[in-house]
C-alpha positions in Angstrom: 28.6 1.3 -16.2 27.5 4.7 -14.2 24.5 5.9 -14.4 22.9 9.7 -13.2 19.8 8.0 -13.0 20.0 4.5 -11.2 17.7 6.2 -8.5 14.8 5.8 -11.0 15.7 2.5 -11.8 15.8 1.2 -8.0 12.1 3.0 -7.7 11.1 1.1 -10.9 11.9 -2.1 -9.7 10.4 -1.5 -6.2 7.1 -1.0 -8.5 7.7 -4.2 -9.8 7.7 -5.7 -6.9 4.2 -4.3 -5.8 2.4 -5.0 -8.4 4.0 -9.1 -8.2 2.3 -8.4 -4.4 -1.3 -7.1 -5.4 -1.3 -9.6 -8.1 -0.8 -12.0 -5.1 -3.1 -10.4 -3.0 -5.5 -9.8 -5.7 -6.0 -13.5 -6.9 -8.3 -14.7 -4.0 -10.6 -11.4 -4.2 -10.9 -11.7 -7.7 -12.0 -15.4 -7.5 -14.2 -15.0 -4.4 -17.7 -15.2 -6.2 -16.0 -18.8 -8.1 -14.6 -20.0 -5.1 -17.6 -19.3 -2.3 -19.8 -21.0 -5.0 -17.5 -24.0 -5.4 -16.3 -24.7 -1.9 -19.7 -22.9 -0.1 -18.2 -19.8 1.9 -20.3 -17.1 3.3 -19.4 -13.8 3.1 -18.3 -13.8 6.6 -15.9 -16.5 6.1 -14.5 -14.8 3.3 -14.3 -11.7 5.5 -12.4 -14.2 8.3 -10.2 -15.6 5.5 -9.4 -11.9 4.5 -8.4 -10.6 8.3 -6.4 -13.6 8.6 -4.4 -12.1 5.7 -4.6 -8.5 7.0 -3.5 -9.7 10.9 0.0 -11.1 9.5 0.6 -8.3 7.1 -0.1 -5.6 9.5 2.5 -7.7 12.3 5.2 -7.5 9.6 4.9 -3.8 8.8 5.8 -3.6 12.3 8.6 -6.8 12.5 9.4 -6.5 8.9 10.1 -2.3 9.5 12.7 -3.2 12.4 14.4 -6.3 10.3 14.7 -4.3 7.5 16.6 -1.4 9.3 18.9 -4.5 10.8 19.7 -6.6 8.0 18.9 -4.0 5.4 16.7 -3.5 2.6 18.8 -5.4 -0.5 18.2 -9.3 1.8 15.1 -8.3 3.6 13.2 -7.7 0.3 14.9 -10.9 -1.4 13.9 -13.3 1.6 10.2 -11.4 1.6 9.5 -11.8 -2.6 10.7 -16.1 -2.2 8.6 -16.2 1.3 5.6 -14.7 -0.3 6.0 -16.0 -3.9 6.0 -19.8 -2.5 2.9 -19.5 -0.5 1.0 -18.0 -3.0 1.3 -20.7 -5.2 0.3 -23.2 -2.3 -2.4 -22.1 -2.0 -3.9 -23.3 -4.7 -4.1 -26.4 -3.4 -6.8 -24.9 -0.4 -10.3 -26.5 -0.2 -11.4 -25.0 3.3 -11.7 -22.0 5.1 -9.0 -22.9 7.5 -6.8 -24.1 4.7 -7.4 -20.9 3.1 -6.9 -18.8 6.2 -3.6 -20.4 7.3 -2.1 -19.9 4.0 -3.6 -16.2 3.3 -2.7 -15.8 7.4 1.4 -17.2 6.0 1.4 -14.7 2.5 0.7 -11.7 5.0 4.4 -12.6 6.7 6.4 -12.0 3.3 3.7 -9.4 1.5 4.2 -6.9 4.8 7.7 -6.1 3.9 7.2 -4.5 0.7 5.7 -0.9 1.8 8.4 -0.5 4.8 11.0 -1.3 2.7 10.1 0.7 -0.1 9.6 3.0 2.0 13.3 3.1 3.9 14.9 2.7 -0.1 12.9 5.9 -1.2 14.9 7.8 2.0 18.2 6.4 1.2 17.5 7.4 -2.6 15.8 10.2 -3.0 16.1 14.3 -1.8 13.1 15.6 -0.7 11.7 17.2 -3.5 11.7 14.2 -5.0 10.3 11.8 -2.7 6.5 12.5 -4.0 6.8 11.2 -6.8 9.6 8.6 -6.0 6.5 7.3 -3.9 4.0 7.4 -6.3 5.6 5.2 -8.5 6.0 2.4 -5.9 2.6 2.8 -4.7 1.3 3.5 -7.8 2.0 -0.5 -8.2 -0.9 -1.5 -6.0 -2.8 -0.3 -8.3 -1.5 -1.7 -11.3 -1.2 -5.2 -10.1 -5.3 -5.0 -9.1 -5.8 -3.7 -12.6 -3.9 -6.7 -13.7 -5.1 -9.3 -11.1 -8.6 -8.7 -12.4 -8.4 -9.0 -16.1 -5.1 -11.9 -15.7 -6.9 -14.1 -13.3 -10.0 -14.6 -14.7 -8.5 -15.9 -18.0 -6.2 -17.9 -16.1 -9.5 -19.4 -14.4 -11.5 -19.7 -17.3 -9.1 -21.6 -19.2 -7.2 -23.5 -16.8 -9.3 -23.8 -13.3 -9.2 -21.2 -10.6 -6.1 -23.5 -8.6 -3.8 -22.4 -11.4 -4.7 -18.6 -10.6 -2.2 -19.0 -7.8 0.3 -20.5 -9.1 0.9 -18.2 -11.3 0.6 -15.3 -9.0 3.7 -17.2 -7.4 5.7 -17.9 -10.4 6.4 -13.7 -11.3 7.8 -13.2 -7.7 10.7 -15.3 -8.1 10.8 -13.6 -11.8 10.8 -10.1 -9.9 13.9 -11.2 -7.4 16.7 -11.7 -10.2 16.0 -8.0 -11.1 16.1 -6.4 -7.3 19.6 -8.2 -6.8 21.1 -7.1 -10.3 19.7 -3.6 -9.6 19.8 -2.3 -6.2 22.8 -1.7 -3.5 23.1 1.0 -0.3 23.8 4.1 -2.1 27.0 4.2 -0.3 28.7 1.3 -2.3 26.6 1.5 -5.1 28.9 0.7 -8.3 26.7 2.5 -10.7 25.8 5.4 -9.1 27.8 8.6 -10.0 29.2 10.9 -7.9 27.0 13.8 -9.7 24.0 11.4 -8.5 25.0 10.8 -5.0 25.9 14.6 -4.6 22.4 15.7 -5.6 21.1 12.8 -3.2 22.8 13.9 -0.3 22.6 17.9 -0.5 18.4 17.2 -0.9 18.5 15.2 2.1 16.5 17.1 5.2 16.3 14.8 7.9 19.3 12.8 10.0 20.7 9.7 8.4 21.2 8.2 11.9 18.7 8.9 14.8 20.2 10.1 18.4 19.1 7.4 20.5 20.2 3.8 19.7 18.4 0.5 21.3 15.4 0.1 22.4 15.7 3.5 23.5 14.7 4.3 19.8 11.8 2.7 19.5 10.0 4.2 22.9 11.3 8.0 21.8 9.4 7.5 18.6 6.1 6.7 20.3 6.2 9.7 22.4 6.7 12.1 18.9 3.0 13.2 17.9 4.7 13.2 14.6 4.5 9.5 15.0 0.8 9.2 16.3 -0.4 11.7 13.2 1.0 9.4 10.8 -0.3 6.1 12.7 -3.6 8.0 13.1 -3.3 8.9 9.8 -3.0 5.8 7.7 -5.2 3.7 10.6 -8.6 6.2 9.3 -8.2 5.2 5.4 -5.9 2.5 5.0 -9.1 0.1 5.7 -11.3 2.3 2.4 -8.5 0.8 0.2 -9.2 -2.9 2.2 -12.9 -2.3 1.5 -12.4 -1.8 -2.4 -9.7 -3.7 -2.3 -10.9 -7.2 -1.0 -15.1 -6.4 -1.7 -15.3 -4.6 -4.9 -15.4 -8.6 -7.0 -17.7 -10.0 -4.8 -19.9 -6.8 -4.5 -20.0 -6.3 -8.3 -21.1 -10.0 -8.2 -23.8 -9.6 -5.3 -25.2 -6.2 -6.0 -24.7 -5.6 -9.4 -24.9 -9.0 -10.9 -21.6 -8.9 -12.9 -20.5 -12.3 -14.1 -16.7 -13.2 -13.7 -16.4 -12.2 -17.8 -17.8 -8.4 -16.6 -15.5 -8.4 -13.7 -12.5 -8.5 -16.1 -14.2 -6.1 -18.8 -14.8 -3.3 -15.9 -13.3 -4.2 -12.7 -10.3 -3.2 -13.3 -11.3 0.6 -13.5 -11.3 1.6 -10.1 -7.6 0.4 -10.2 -7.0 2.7 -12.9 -8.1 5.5 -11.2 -6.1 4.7 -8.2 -2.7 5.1 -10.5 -3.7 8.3 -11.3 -4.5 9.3 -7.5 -0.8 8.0 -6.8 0.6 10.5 -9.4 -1.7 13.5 -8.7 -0.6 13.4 -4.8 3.1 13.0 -5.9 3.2 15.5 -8.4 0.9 18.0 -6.7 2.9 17.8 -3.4 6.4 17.8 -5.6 4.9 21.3 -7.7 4.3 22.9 -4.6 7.6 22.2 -3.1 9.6 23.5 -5.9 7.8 26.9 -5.9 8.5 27.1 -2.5 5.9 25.5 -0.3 7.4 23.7 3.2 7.6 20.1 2.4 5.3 19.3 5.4 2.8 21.8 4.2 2.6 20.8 0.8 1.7 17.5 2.0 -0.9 19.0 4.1 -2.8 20.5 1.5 -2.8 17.3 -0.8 -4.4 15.6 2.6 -6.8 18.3 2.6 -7.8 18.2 -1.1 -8.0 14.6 -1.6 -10.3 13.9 1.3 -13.0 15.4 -1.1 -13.1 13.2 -3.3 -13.5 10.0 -1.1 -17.2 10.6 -0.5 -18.1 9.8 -3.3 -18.3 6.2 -2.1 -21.8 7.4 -0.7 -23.6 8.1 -3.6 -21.8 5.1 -5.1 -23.8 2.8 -3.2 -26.8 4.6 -4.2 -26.1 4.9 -8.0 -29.0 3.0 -10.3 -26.3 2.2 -12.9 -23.6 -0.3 -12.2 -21.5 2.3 -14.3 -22.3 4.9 -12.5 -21.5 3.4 -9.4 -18.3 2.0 -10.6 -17.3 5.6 -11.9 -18.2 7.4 -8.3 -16.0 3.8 -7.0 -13.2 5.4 -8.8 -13.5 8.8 -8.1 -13.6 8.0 -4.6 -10.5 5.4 -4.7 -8.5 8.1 -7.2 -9.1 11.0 -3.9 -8.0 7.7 -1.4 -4.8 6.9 -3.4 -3.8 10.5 -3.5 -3.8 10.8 0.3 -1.8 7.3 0.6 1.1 9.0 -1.3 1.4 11.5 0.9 0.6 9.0 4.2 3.6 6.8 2.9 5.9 9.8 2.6 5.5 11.2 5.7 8.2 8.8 7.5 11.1 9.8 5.3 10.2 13.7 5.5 9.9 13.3 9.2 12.3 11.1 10.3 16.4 9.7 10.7 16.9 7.3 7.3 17.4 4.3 10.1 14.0 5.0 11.5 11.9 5.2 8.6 11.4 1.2 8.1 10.4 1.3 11.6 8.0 4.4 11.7 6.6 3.4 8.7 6.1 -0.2 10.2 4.2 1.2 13.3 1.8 2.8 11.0 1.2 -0.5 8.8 0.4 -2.4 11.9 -2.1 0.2 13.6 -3.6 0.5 9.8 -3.8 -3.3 9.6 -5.5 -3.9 12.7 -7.3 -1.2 11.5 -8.3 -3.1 8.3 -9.2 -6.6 10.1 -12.1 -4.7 12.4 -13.3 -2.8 9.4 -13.3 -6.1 7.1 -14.6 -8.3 9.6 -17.2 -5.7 10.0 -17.9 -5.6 6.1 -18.6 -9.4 6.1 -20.9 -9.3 9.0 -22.8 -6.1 7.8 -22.9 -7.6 4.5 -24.4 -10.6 5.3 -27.3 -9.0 7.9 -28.2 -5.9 6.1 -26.5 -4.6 2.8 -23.1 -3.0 1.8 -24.4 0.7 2.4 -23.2 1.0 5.7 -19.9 -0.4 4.9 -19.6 2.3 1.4 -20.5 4.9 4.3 -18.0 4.2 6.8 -15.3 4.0 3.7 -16.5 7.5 2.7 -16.4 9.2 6.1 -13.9 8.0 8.3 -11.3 9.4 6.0 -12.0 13.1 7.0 -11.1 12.0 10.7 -7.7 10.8 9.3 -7.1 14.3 7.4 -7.7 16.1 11.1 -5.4 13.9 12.7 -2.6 15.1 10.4 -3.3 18.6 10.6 -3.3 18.9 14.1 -0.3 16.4 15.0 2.7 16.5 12.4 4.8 18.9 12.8 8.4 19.7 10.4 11.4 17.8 11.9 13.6 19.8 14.0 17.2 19.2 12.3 20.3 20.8 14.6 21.1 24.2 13.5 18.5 24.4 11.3 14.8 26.2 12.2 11.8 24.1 11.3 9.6 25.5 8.2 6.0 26.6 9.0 4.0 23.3 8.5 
């Protein structure tokens, strides 16, 4: 049966499958301050078990952008979600920091797939108007599945034994993959879609479907586009904030604030929370000022600008006398990052040919990966010599760099016959 709204549907179940992968992710985080008790890591090895993670997942935004524009989105994702789901749920049976590196090091190979194909499905899917928001809801994910990862796994741990944590975690990816193949197809041979729907879709569409240059040709034009290097810039100065609360904020509420793994589910899982709601204020802010006639590219600008702002609040976080303080200046800060990370993740399909976008998008995710192994590896060290204030610092800071980098280097698309918009 047709439907004028199997768009939404598709961008649902791309949400889906990101919370599945922070749930995935989330699980050894969460159980950090169990498992370094148990098994006797430091906080450096955790911070080397982490980068091992963060090295494969930011080599398969690149690989996994390129294969997805080759095979296409509707496989790529399928073979991810089974990669991904199965070596989650081996590693439960880890006992050492290798063991737990070379399987976190595997689950970055499947989990790097997600945002670049998401990514390239949004472009296919969605005019420009809509994008924002098409975007937020994927992304919004992320934060969901922390939210869930934090109160889920420490149930599953107290009642069952941490192992069981991850096999779990596994278990809802391959729940996740009967719904992606029921539900999504190329808008071009979609049977559900109706023409009303793929009229809108196309008439919205602002940038190329196909790029000029074919080959490897491709791939060296895009790296000469400051377009490119203001989104790779971009995405490379605050993807690493979201690392820090990401992979830290357990094992610091443990360390510095004494939480037991009971508090961690009761209150961890706000930050998270406020992260959702930075997804939807950058995709709805951006999307408001488009309709009433804002440049797309400017109206992602000025949510850059604004959400910067709030990110420095992870300074007097690490100050704060109250764990709840600190936690609520953690989520003001993440809800400011998560708003800027919409509008870093749309930037490739506002910019960019549809057969591109998995690709330009991938070049970002590496450079913000590699990005995010430094900073983590950094984190651990710092952590373990002096205290996490530097760390909080950098994460509050470094951000403001990002929001220059985008100001000064993207630029509107030039489309033939059409004059770019003021940016």
């Amino acid at each position: 049966m047709a439907s004028k709204r199997i768009r939404w549907w598709i961008v649902w179940t791309l949400f889906g499958s990101t919370v599945v992968n922070y749930i995935d992710r989330q699980t050894l985080s969460v159980l950090a301050p169990v498992i370094s008790r148990e098994l006797h890591f430091s906080n450096t090895d955790l911070s080397r078990i982490f980068s091992a993670f963060q090295l494969s997942y930011a080599g398969m935004w690149l690989i996994g952008g390129v294969l997805l524009d080759v095979i296409g989105t509707r496989l790529g994702m399928a073979l991810a979600v089974i990669w991904w789901s199965l070596i989650s749920m081996l590693t439960g049976f880890a006992n050492s920091v290798a063991t737990f590196g070379a399987f976190r090091f595997l689950l970055g190979f499947g989990e790097g797939c997600n945002w670049p194909g998401a990514s390239k499905t949004v472009a296919e899917w969605f005019p420009a108007k809509e994008r924002g928001v098409a975007v937020a809801i994927f992304d919004s994910g992320s934060s969901v599945g922390g939210a869930i990862a934090v109160v889920l796994i420490p149930l599953i741990a107290y009642h069952f034994g941490w192992r069981y944590a991850f096999y779990q975690s596994g278990v809802l990816g391959l729940l996740w993959l009967t719904a992606w193949l029921l539900i999504y197809k190329p808008l071009d041979r979609h049977p559900r879609v109706t023409a009303e729907e793929r009229a809108l879709i196309v008439a919205g569409r602002d940038t190329p479907i196909v790029s000029a240059e074919k080959g490897m040709a491709r791939w060296l034009a895009l790296l000469k586009q400051p377009n490119v290097w203001g989104i790779i810039l971009g995405r490379s100065l605050t993807d690493p904030i979201w690392w820090f609360y990401l992979f830290w904020l357990p094992k610091y509420l443990t360390d510095a604030r004494g939480f037991s793994l009971k508090q961690i589910a009761a209150f961890a899982w706000l930050p998270f929370v406020a992260a959702d709601l930075g997804n939807f204020t950058g995709g709805f802010a951006s999307g408001f000022l488009i309709k009433r006639g804002m440049p797309v590219v400017r109206a992602r600008k000025w949510v850059c600008v604004v959400s910067s702002l709030p990110i420095l609040a992870g300074i007097p976080a690490a100050r704060a006398h109250s764990p709840y303080a600190a936690l609520f200046l953690i989520s003001f800060a993440v809800w400011g990052y998560a708003s800027w990370s919409t509008m870093g993740l749309t930037f490739p399909s506002d910019l960019f040919p549809q057969d591109v976008v998995a690709t330009v998008t991938g070049f970002s995710g590496l450079a913000a990966g590699l990005a995010g192994v430094g900073f983590t590896l950094l984190v651990g060290w710092s952590v373990d010599k002096f205290s996490y204030y530097p760390a909080f610092f950098l994460a509050a800071t470094v951000p403001m760099l990002a929001t220059v980098s985008v100001l000064l280097l993207i630029r509107p698309p030039r489309v033939e016959g059409v004059q770019p918009a003021a940016s």
